[in-house]
C-alpha positions, 0 to 999 in steps of 0.5 A, spaced: 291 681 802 293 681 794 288 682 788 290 675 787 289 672 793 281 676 794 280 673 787 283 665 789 278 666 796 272 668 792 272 662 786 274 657 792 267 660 795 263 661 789 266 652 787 263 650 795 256 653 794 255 651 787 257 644 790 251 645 795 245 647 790 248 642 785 247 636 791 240 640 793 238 639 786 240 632 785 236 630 792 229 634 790 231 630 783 231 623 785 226 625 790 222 626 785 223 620 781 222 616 786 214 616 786 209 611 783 203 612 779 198 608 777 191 608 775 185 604 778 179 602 775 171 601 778 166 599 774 158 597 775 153 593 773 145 595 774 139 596 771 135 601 769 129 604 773 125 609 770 124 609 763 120 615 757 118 614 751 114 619 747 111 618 739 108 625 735 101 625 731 099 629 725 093 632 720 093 635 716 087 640 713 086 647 708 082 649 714 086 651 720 081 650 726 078 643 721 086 641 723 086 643 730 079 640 731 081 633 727 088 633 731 084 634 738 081 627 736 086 624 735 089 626 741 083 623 745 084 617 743 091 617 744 090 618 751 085 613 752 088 608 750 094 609 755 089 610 760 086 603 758 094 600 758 095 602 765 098 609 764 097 615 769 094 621 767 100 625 770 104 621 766 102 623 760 105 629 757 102 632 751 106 638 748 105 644 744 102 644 737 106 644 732 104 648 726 106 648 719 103 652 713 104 647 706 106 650 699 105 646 693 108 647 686 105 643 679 103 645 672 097 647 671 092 644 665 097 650 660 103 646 662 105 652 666 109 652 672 106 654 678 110 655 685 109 656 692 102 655 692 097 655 699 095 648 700 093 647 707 097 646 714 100 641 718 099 641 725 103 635 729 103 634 736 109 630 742 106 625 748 111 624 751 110 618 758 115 618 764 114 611 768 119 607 774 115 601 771 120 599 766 117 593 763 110 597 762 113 602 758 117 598 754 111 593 752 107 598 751 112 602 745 113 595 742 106 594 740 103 601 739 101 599 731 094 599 736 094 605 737 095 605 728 089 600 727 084 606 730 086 610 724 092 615 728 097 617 724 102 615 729 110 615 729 113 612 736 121 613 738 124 608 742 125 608 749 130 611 754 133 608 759 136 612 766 137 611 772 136 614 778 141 611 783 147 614 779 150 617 784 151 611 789 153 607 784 159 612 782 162 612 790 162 604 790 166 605 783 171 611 786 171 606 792 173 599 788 177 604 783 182 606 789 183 601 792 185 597 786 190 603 785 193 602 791 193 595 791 197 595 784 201 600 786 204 596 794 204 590 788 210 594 783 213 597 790 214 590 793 216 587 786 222 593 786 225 592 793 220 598 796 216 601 800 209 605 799 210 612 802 206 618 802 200 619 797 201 625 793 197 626 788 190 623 787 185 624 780 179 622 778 177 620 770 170 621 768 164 616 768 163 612 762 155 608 762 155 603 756 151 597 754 154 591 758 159 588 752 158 593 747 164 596 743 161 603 745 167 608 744 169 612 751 168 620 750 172 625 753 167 628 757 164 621 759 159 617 756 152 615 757 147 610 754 141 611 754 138 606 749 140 600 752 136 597 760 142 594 762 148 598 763 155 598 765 159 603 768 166 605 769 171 610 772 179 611 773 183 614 779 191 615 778 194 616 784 202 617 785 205 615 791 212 616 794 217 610 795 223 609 799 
């Protein structure tokens, strides 16, 4: 057989096997191509059921043990007066002392410049409450100025709001968030002449809890109110479907 013939016979082989990965290829191609994915949306509406608040008292004294004496007071009457509005006493949650040393600068009768001098000590203490009674709480934190009225200096935070139940409500919301997907995704099949086939790939987005017709923003890693007792969540499934 001549050089010719052997290098014609390999070029004719070398076009067919070529001709064979090129159709390989464009098969895989248009079944890839041939998929839908759409994404599906749960969303959720409840009510908060547990509740905490909490609000901080101070006093201030040149002498140490005076301040932590007077605060201890107050600490007696704030306790009591949550006692007397209903609250439990394993509700009530009174943190560490803070303490912090106070400096003062002025000018003497000289008109001299004095820095940094000693003037006592502050001493402030968190109480903090924990409830599944809602409503109590958050009547309580709206009329604190009582507390005020016997002589506590008293700073209250607003409440926050959670809910205990979350996780049930998060496989309701992947549950409807699927089957709209789906639903979405047999609508733009039979609009384009097709047929669902297998599910490929399915994911799940983060859950997003906001105030009910709020324009609060979507974060990356998931949202989640704390201020508001009405609550909204949401979450998102992408599903890709084959079709033929």
């Amino acid at each position: 057989m001549s050089k010719t013939i052997i290098a014609i016979t390999i070029a004719a082989l070398g076009f067919i096997i070529g001709l064979a990965f090129l159709g390989n290829a464009i098969k895989n191609r248009n079944k890839f191509e041939n998929t839908i994915s759409v994404t599906g949306l749960g969303t959720k509406q409840f009510t908060s059921d547990l509740i905490t608040w909490s609000g901080s008292f101070s006093k201030n004294n040149i002498d140490l043990k005076s301040a932590y004496d007077e605060l201890a007071l107050d600490r007696k009457i704030i306790n009591d007066y949550l006692i007397s509005k209903g609250i439990k006493q394993n509700e009530i949650v009174f943190s560490a002392v803070d303490i912090q040393k106070q400096f003062r600068s002025y000018n003497d009768s000289n008109g001299n410049y004095v820095q940094g001098e000693f003037s006592g000590y502050n001493l402030t203490q968190k109480v903090s409450i924990e409830s599944k009674e809602v409503a109590k709480i958050e009547n309580l934190s709206r009329n604190i100025t009582e507390i005020i009225n016997r002589g506590v200096e008293f700073t209250s935070s607003s409440p926050q709001y959670f809910y205990t139940k979350l996780a049930s409500v998060k496989q309701e919301m992947i549950a409807n968030a699927t089957k709209d997907a789906k639903e979405r995704a047999e609508k733009i099949a039979e609009n384009s002449g097709s047929h669902l086939g297998n599910l490929k790939k399915a994911s799940m987005g983060v859950i997003q809890i906001t105030a009910p017709n709020s324009n609060e923003d979507y974060s990356y890693g998931g949202t989640f109110n704390t201020s508001s007792k009405e609550k909204e969540a949401s979450i998102t499934i992408k599903l890709e479907y084959e079709v033929d």
